[in-house]
Structures are given as C-alpha cells and as structure tokens.
TORKOL-4160 file (C-alpha; in steps of 0.2 Angstrom, whole numbers, padded with zeros to 4 digits, m for minus):
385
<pt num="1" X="m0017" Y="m0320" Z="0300"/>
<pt num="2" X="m0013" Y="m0302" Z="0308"/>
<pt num="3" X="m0023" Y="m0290" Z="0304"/>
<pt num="4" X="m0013" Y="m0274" Z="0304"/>
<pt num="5" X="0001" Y="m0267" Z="0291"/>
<pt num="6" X="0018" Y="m0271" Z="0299"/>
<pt num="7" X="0026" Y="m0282" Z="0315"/>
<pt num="8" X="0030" Y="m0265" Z="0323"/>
<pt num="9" X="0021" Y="m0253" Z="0334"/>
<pt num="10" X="0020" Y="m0236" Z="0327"/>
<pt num="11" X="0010" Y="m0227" Z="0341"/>
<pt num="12" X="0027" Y="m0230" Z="0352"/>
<pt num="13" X="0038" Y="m0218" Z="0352"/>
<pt num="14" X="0058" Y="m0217" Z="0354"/>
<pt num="15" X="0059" Y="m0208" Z="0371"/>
<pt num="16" X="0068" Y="m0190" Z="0369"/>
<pt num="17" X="0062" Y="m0189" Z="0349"/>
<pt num="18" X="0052" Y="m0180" Z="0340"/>
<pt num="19" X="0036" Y="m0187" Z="0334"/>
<pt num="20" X="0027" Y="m0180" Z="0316"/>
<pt num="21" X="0015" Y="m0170" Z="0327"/>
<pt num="22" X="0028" Y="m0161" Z="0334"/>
<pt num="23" X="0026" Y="m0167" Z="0350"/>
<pt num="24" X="0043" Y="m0173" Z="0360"/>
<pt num="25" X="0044" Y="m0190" Z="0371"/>
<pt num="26" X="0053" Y="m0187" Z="0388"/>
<pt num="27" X="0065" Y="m0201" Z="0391"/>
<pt num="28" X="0060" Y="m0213" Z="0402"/>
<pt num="29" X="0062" Y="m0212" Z="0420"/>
<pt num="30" X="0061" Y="m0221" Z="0437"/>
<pt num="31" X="0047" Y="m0235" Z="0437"/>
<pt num="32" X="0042" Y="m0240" Z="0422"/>
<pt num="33" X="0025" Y="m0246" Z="0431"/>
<pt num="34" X="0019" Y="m0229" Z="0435"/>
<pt num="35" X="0002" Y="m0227" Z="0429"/>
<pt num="36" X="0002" Y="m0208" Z="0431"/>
<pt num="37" X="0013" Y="m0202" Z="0418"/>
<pt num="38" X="0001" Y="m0201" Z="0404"/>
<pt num="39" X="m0014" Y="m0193" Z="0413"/>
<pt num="40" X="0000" Y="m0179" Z="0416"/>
<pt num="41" X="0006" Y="m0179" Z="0399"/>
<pt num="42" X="m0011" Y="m0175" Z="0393"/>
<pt num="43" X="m0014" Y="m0163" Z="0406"/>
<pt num="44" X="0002" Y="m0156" Z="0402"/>
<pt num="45" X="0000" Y="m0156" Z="0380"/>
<pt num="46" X="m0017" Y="m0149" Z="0382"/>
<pt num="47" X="m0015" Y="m0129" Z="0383"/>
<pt num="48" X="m0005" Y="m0134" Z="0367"/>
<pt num="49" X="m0019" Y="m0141" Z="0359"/>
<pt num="50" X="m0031" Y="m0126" Z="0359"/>
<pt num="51" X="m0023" Y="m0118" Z="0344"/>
<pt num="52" X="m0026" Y="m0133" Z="0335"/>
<pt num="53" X="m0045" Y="m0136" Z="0343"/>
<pt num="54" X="m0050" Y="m0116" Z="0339"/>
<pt num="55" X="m0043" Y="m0122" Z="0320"/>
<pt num="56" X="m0053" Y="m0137" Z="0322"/>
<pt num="57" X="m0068" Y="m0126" Z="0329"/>
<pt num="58" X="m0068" Y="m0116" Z="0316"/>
<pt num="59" X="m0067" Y="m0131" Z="0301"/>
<pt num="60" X="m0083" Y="m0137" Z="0311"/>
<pt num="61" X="m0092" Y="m0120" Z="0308"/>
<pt num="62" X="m0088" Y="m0120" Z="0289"/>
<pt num="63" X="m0094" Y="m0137" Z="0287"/>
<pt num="64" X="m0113" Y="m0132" Z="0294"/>
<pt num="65" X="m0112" Y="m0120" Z="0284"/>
<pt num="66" X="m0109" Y="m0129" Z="0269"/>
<pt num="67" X="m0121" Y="m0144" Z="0272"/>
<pt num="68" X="m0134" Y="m0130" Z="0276"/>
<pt num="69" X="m0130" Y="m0121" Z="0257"/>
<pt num="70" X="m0129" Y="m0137" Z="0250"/>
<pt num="71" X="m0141" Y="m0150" Z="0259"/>
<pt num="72" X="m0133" Y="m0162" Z="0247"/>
<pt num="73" X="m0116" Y="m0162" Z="0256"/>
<pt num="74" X="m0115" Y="m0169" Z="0273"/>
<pt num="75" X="m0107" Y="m0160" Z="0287"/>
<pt num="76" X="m0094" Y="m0174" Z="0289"/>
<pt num="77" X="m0091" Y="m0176" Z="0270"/>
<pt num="78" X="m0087" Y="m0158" Z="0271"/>
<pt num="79" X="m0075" Y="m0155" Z="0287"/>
<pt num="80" X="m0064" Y="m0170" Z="0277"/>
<pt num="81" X="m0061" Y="m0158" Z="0263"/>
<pt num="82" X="m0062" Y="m0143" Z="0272"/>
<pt num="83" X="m0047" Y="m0150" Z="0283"/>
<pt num="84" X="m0039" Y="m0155" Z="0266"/>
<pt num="85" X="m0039" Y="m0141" Z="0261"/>
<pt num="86" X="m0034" Y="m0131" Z="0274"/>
<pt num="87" X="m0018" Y="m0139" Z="0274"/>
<pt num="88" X="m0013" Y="m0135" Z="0256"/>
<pt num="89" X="m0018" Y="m0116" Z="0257"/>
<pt num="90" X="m0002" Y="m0103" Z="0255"/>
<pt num="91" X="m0005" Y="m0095" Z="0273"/>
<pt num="92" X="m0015" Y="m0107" Z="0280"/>
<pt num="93" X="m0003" Y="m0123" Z="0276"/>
<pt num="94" X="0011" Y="m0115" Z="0291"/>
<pt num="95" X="m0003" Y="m0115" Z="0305"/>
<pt num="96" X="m0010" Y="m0131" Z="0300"/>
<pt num="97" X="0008" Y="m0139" Z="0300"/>
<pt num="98" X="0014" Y="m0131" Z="0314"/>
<pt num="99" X="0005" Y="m0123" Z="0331"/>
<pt num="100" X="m0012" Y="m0130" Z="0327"/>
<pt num="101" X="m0003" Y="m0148" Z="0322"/>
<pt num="102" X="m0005" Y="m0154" Z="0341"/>
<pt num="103" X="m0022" Y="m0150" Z="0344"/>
<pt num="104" X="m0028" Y="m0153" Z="0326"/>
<pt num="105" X="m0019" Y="m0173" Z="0332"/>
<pt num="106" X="m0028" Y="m0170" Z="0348"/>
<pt num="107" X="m0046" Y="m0171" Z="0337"/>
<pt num="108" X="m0042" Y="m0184" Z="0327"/>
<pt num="109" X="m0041" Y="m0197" Z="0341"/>
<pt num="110" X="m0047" Y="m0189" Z="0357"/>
<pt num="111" X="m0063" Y="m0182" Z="0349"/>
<pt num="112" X="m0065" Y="m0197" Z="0337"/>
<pt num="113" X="m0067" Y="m0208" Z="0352"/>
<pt num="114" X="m0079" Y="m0198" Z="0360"/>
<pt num="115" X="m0091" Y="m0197" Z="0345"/>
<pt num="116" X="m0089" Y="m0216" Z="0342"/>
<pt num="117" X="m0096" Y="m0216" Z="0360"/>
<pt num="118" X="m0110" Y="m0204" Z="0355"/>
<pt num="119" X="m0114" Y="m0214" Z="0341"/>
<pt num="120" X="m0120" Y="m0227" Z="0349"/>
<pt num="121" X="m0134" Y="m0220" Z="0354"/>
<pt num="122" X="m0144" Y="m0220" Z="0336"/>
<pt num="123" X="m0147" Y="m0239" Z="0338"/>
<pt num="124" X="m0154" Y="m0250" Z="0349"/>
<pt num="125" X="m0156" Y="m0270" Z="0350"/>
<pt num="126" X="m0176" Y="m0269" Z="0346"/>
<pt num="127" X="m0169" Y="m0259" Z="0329"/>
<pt num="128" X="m0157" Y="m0272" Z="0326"/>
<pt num="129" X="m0169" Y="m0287" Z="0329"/>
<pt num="130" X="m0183" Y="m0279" Z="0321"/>
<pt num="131" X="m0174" Y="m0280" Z="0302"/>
<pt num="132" X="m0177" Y="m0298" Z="0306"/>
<pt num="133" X="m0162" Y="m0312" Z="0304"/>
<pt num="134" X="m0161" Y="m0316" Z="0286"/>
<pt num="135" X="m0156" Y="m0297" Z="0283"/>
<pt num="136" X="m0146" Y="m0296" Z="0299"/>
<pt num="137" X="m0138" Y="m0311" Z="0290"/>
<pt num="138" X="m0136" Y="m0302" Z="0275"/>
<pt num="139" X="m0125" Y="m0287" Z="0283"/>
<pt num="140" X="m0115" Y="m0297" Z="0293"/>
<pt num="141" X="m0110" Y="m0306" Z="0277"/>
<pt num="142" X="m0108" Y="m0290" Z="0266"/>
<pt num="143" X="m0099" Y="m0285" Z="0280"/>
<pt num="144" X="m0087" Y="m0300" Z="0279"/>
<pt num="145" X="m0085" Y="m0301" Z="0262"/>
<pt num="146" X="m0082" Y="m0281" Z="0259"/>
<pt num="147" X="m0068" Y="m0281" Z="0274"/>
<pt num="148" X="m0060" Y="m0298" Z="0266"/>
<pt num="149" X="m0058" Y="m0294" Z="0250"/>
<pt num="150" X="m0054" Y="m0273" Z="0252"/>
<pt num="151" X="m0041" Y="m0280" Z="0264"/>
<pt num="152" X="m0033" Y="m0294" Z="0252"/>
<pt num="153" X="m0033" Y="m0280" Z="0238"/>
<pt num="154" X="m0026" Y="m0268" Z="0249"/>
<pt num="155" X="m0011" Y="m0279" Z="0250"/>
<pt num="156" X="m0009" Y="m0284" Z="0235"/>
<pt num="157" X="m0009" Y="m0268" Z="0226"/>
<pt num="158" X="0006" Y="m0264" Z="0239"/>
<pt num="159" X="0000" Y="m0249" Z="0247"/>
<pt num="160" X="0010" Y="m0244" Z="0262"/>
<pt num="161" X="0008" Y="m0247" Z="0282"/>
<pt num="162" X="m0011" Y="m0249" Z="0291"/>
<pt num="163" X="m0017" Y="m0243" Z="0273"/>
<pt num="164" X="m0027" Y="m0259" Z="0268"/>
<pt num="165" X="m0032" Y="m0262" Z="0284"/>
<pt num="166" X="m0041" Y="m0247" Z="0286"/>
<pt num="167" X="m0048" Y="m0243" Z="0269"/>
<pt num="168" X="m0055" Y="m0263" Z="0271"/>
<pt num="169" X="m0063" Y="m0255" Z="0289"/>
<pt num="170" X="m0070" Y="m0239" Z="0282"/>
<pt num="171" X="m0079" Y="m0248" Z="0268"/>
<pt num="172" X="m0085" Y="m0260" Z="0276"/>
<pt num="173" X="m0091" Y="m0252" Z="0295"/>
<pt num="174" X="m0096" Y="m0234" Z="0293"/>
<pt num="175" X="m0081" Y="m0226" Z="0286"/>
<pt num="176" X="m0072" Y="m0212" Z="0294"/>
<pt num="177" X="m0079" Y="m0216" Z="0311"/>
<pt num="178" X="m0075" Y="m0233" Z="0310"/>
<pt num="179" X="m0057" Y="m0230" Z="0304"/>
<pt num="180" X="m0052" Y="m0217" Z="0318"/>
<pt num="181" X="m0060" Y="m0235" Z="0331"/>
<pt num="182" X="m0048" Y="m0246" Z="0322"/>
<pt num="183" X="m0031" Y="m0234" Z="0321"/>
<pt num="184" X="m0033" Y="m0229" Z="0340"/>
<pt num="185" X="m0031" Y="m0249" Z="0342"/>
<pt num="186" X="m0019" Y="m0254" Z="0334"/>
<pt num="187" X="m0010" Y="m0237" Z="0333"/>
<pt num="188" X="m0009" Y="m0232" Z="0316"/>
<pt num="189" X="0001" Y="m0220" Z="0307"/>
<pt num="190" X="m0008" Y="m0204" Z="0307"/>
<pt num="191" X="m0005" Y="m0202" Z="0287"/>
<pt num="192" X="m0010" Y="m0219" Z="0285"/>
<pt num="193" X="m0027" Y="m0212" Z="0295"/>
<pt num="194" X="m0027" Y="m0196" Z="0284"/>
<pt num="195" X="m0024" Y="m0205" Z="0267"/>
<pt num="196" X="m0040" Y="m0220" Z="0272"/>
<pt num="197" X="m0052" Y="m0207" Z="0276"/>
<pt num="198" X="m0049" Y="m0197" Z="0261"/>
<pt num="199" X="m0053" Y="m0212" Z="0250"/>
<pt num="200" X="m0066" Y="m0219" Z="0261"/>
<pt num="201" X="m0074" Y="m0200" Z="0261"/>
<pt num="202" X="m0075" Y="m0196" Z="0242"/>
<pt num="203" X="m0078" Y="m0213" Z="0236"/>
<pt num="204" X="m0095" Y="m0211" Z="0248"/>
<pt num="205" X="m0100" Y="m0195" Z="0241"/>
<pt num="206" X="m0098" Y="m0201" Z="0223"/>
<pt num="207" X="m0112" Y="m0214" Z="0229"/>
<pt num="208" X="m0122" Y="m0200" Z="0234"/>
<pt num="209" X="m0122" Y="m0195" Z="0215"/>
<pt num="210" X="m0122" Y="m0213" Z="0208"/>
<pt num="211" X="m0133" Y="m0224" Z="0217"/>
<pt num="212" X="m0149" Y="m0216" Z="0214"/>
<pt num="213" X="m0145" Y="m0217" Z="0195"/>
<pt num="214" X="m0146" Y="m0235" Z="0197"/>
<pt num="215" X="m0162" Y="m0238" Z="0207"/>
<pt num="216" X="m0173" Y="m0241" Z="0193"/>
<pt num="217" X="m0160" Y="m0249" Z="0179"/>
<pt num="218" X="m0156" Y="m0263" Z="0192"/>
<pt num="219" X="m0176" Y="m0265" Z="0197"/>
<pt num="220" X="m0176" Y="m0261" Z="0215"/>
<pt num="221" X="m0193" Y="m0254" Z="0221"/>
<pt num="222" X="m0189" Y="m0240" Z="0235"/>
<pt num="223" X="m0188" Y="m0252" Z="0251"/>
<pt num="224" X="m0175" Y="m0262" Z="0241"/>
<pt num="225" X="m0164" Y="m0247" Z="0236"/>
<pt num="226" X="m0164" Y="m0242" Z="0253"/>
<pt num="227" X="m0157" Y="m0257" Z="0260"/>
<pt num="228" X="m0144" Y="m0257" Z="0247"/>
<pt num="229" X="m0138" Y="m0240" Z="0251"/>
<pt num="230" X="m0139" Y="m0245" Z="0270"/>
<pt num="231" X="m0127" Y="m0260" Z="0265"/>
<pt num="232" X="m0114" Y="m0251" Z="0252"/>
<pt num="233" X="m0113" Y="m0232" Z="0257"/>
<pt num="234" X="m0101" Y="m0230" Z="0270"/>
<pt num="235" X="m0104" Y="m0215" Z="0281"/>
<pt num="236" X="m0122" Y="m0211" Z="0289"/>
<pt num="237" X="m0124" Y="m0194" Z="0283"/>
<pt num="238" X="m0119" Y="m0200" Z="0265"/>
<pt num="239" X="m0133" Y="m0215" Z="0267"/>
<pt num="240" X="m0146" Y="m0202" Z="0272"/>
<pt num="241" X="m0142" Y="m0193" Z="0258"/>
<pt num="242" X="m0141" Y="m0205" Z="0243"/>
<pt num="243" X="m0156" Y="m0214" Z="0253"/>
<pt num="244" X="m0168" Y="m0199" Z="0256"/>
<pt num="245" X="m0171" Y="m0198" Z="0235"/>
<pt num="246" X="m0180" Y="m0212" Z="0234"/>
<pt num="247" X="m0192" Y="m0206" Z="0249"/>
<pt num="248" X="m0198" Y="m0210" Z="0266"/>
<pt num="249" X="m0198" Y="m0229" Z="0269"/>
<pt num="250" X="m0181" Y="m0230" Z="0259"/>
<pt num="251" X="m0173" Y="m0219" Z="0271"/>
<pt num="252" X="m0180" Y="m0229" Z="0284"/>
<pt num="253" X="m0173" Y="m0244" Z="0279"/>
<pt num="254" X="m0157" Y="m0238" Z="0274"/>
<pt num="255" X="m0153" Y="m0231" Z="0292"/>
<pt num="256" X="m0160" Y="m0245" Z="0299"/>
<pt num="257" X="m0147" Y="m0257" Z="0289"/>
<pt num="258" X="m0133" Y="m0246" Z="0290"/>
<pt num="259" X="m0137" Y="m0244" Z="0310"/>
<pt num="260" X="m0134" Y="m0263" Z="0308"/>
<pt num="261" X="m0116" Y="m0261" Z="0301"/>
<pt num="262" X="m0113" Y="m0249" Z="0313"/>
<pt num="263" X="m0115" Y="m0263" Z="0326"/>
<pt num="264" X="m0102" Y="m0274" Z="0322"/>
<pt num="265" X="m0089" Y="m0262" Z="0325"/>
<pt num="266" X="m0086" Y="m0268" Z="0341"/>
<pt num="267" X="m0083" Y="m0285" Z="0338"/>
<pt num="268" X="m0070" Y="m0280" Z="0325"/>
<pt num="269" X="m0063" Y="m0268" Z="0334"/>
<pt num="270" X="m0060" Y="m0283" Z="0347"/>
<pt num="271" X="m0054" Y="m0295" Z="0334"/>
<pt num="272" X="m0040" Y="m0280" Z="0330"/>
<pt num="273" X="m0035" Y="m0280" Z="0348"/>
<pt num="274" X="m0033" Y="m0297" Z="0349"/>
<pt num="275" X="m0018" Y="m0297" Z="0335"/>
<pt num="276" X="m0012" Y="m0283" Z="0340"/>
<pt num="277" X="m0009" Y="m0292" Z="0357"/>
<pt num="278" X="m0003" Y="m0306" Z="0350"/>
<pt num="279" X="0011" Y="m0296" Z="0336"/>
<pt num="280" X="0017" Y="m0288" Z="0350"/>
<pt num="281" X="0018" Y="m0303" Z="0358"/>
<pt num="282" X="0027" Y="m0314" Z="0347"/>
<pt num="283" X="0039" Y="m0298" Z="0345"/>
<pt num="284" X="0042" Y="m0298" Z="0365"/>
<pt num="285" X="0048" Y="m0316" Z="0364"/>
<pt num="286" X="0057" Y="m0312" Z="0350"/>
<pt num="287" X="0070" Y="m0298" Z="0356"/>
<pt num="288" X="0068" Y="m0309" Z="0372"/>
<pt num="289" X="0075" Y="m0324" Z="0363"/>
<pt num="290" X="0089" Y="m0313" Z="0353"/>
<pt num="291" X="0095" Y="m0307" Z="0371"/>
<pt num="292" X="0096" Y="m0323" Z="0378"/>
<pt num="293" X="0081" Y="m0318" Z="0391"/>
<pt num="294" X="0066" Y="m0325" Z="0397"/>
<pt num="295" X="0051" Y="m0315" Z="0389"/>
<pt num="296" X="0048" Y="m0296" Z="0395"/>
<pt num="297" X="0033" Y="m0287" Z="0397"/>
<pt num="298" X="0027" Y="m0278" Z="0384"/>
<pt num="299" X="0010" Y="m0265" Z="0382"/>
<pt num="300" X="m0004" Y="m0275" Z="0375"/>
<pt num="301" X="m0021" Y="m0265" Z="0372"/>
<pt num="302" X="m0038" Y="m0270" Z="0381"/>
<pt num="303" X="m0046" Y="m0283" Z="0370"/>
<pt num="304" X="m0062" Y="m0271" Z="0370"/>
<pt num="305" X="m0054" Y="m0253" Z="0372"/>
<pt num="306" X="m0065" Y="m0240" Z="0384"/>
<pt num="307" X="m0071" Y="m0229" Z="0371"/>
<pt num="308" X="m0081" Y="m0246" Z="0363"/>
<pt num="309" X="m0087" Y="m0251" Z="0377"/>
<pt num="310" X="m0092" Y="m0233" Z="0379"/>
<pt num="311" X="m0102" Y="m0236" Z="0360"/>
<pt num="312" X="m0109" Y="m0252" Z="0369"/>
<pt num="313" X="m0114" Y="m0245" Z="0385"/>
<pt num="314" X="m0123" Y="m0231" Z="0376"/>
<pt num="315" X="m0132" Y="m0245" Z="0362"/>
<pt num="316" X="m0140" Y="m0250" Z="0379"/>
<pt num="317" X="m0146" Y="m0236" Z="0384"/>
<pt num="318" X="m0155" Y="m0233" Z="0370"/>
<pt num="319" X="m0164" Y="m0250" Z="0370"/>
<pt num="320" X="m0170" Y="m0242" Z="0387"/>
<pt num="321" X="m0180" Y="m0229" Z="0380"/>
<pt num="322" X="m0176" Y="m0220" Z="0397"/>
<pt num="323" X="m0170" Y="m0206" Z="0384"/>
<pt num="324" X="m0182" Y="m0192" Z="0379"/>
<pt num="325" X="m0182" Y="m0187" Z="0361"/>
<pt num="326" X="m0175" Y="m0169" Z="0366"/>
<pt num="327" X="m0161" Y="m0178" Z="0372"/>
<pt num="328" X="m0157" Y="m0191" Z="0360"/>
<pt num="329" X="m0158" Y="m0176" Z="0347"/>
<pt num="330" X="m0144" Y="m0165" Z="0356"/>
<pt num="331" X="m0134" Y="m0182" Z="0358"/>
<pt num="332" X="m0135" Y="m0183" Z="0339"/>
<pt num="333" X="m0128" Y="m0165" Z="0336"/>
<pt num="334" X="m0115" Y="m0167" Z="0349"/>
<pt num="335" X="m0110" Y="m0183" Z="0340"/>
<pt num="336" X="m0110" Y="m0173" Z="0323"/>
<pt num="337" X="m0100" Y="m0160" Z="0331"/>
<pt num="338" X="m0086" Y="m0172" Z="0338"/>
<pt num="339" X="m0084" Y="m0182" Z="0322"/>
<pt num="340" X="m0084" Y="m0166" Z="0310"/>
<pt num="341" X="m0072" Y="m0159" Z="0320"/>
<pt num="342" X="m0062" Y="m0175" Z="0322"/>
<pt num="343" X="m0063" Y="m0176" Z="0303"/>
<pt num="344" X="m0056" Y="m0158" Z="0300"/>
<pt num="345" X="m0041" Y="m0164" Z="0312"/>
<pt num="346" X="m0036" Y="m0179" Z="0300"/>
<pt num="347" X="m0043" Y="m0172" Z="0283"/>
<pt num="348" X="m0028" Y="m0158" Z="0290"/>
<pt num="349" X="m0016" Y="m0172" Z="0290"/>
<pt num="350" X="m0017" Y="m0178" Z="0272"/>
<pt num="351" X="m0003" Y="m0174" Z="0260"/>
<pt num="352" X="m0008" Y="m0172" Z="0244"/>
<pt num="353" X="0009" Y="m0174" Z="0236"/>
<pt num="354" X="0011" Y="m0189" Z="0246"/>
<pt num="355" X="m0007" Y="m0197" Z="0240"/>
<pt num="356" X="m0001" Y="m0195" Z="0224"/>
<pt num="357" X="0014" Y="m0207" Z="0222"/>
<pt num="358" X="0004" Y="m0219" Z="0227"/>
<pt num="359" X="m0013" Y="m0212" Z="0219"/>
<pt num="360" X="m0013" Y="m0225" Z="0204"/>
<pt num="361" X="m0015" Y="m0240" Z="0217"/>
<pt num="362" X="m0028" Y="m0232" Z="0232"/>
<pt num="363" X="m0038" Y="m0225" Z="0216"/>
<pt num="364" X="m0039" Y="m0243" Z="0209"/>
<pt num="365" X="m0043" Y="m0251" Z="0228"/>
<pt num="366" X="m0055" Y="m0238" Z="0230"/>
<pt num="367" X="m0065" Y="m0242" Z="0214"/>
<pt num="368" X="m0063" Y="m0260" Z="0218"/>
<pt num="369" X="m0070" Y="m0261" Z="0235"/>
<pt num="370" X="m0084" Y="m0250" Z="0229"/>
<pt num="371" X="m0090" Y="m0262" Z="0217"/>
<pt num="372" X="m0085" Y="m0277" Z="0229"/>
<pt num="373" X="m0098" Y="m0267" Z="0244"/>
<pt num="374" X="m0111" Y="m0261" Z="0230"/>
<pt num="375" X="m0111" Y="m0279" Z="0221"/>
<pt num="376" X="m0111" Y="m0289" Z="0238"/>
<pt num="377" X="m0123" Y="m0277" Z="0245"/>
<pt num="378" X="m0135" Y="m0278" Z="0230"/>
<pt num="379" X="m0135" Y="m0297" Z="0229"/>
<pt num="380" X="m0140" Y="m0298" Z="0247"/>
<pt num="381" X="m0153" Y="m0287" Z="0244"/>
<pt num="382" X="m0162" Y="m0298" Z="0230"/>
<pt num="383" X="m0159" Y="m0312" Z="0243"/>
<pt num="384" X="m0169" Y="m0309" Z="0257"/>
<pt num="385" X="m0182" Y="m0295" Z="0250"/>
C-alpha cells in the first residue's frame, strides 16, 4: 500500500521549465552522475532567497509579538496565519507571489529541516521510558489509529495529491513540523503542503478553546486531561496551551505524551522513504519495459533522510545531559524561530480561493480526524490511568 497521493514524483522538475516558485531547471548537461550540481544551485538560488527570508524575518517578528499580546496564541499558530494572510493582502499579495516566492520556498523546506533537527532536543529516552510501557503503548496506538484512518478518509473524500497523506501526518505526529518531515520525503507539492498545514493549524487552535471545556463533563482528573491533550492536540505550543489550564502536573504530562508522539516521527518518516523507493521503482521498470530496455536508474531517497537522523542524533544528546539548561533553552528558541519562520513560508503559499473548491471535503476530514485523534486519544487515556 503506497503511502503517498500519486505514482509520479512531483519534486522533479522538467529541465528548462518553470517550476511554481518561479524558479527555472537548466537542462541537463554532461554526466548525469555529477554530484556537485545541486550544492551549486543552492549556492547559486540563495542571494535570491533573501527577499523572501527578510519577508519571512519579518512574519517571525509579528508572530512574537502576537503570542507575547495574546499568550493564548502560539508563536507558530500565528506565523501560519500571519503567512496567510500576507499573501491575500492588496500590496502585500505581489511581493509574496513574486520576489520573496523563492526564499519564502527556501523556508518552508530548508528551515523546516533544521528546526525538525532542533526539535529533537526537547526529549530524551529516560522521558520516553519514564511514561512507562502501558502509555507508551497507548500513543503508539493513537498514533496508528489517528494516521490510519485520517489517511483512509482523506482518500475517500477525494481530496487531491499528497493531501491525505499529510493531513493523516500532521494529526497524528506533531502537526506542521511533522508535515514539512514527510513532504521533504516524498516531495510534495508545495500547495498540497500549504493547504495540510492550514487544516492541521486551525483545527489545533480550536482544541486550545474546546478541550479544556470538556475536562470535567468527561471526568478526567488534571493528570488525565493532560495526557489526553498530550495525545490529540497536534502541535507543541497548542498542547502547552490547552494543557497549562488545568495546571502544573497536567502540563507535565501533556508535554511528556506529546514528546512521545514526537518520537515516532522517524520511523514514519522512514516507512515514507521506503514507498517512495519502491513507486519510483516499479515506475523505473515500467518505462524500462515500455522501451524495450533493461531497468534504469532512477533517484530513490535515503530510507532515513539526514535531517531525521539529525532529530535522532540530537534525542541522544539530550539523553546525555551533557547540555546545560542555558543551552537547551537557546536550542529551544532557535527551534521556535526556525519553524515559525518556516510556517510564515508555507502559510504564504496557501491560496485561499483554491482551499475553497475543495473546502466542503478538507472541512469534513478535518472534523473527522479531530474526533478520530480526541476519541482514540481519550479512550487510551481511561485505559492505562
């Protein structure tokens, strides 16, 4: 079962065209083989980007500023729909579409991975073994069941490309973070990208408001709320939020489970690599067969890409405790920094005319999933507490 939208890659571009970020593919050239092409694209593509990273820069700022005026907000949730709605803005829209597309793209992806990395660094394995088995059992199951079924909805409400795919990531893993992990895999449209963590994003801030209300109707004492928000709320500033209502412990908890989420997002990373290989793979032997060749060779992503292994590498050395807590604490803000700058790159990408031909269908699997992670999430809860 493939685990991605269609049987063709759409990170590839057809040399001499124009991608949607505006940014042209030289044709192809001498040895296919060589390995220094891209390093030298990038070099080349970045002066371009800083338009586009000032813009993003300056979405970044606006979001601090409106997490510090309303502490209720979280810096992330914010540079989403500040990047939203810097591309609908009369004035704005031109900048956004044009010069600063580049290194607005540039974010979303480079940046992304670099804050996935950083992110690693808020858990460590005596945190994951201290929530003991039964509810490490209980996330990887809410984890499993909320990816399953988001994924199966997703598909059969027909919405378009890698769309399924990630909504079923973002609910399921950590949202936005986890999203920008899985398109960089398996190369997702960037409006696919835009459109899932628009969804993901306002469906976690309406748990902000929601969740608390139901603590007490459904009978969860405050270390039981917590780890429900831990496994339904997406995002880890939207968990601190709806968690931090019902005190200190529930917070603790929360963090602790959502940390726990956070975790398997390597493996299912992995598990995305692994079809991607094997799509373009069965495509390789098929155009091999249709011209009467033997099979060619074909790009097939690392099974664990670098910028997870990064995430891993940085889970152990938090286990260390080598880390002061002055250090851990400016690891946590440059990790904010990234991924709020990162989300004002793809919230900038969303178009809301677009969203809304298909509104009717990613409105009903956004409900859906919510209730699929809250209800899976609160039964697991009344299991092992």
């Amino acid at each position: 079962m493939a685990l991605s939208g269609s049987g063709t890659s759409r990170g590839e571009a057809v040399p001499g065209t124009t991608r949607p970020d505006g940014d042209t593919t030289p044709p192809e050239s001498g040895d296919p083989g060589e390995c220094g092409e891209p390093a030298q694209r990038a070099r080349r593509s970045l002066p371009r980007a800083l338009p586009g990273l000032g813009c993003a820069a300056v979405g970044v700022g606006l979001a601090w500023l409106t997490h510090l005026l309303v502490p209720a907000v979280p810096m992330l949730t914010a540079a989403v729909v500040l990047g939203i709605a810097a591309a609908h803005l009369p004035g704005v829209r031109r900048l956004i579409r044009g010069g600063c597309r580049v290194g607005l793209t540039f974010a979303g992806k480079r940046l992304m991975r670099l804050g996935v990395v950083l992110l690693g660094l808020k858990l460590s394995l005596d945190d994951v073994l201290g929530l003991g088995w039964a509810t490490v059992g209980m996330v990887v199951g809410v984890v499993a069941a909320t990816f399953g079924g988001t994924w199966w909805l997703g598909r059969r409400l027909g919405l378009p490309g890698d769309q399924p795919l990630l909504v079923a990531t973002g609910y399921s893993i950590c949202g936005a973070s986890a999203i920008g992990a899985v398109s960089e895999v398996n190369e997702s449209d960037e409006r696919d990208v835009a459109t899932s963590v628009a969804l993901v994003t306002l469906c976690g801030t309406l748990a902000i408001a929601v969740l608390p209300l139901l603590q007490h109707p459904l009978g969860l004492d405050d270390g039981q709320f917590g780890r429900w928000v831990g496994a339904s709320v997406h995002d880890v500033g939207q968990v601190v939020a709806a968690a931090q209502t019902a005190g200190a412990d529930a917070l603790t908890d929360a963090v602790l489970v959502k940390l726990m989420r956070v975790a398997l997002l390597a493996p299912l990373v992995a598990a995305v690599a692994v079809s991607v290989r094997a799509r373009r793979r069965a495509a390789a032997s098929d155009a091999a067969a249709d011209a009467g060749a033997g099979t060619s060779g074909t790009h097939r992503p690392p099974l664990v890409p670098l910028f997870v292994l990064g995430f891993l590498a940085m889970v152990g050395v938090r286990s260390t405790g080598v880390l002061s807590s002055g250090a851990l604490e400016a690891a946590r803000v440059a990790q904010e920094l990234l991924l709020a700058a990162a989300l004002f790159g793809l919230g900038s990408a969303v178009h809301l005319p677009s969203l809304a031909r298909t509104g009717g269908r990613v409105a009903a699997l956004g409900l859906s999933a919510w209730v699929v992670v809250a209800g899976v999430g609160y039964g697991g809860v009344l299991l092992t507490t």
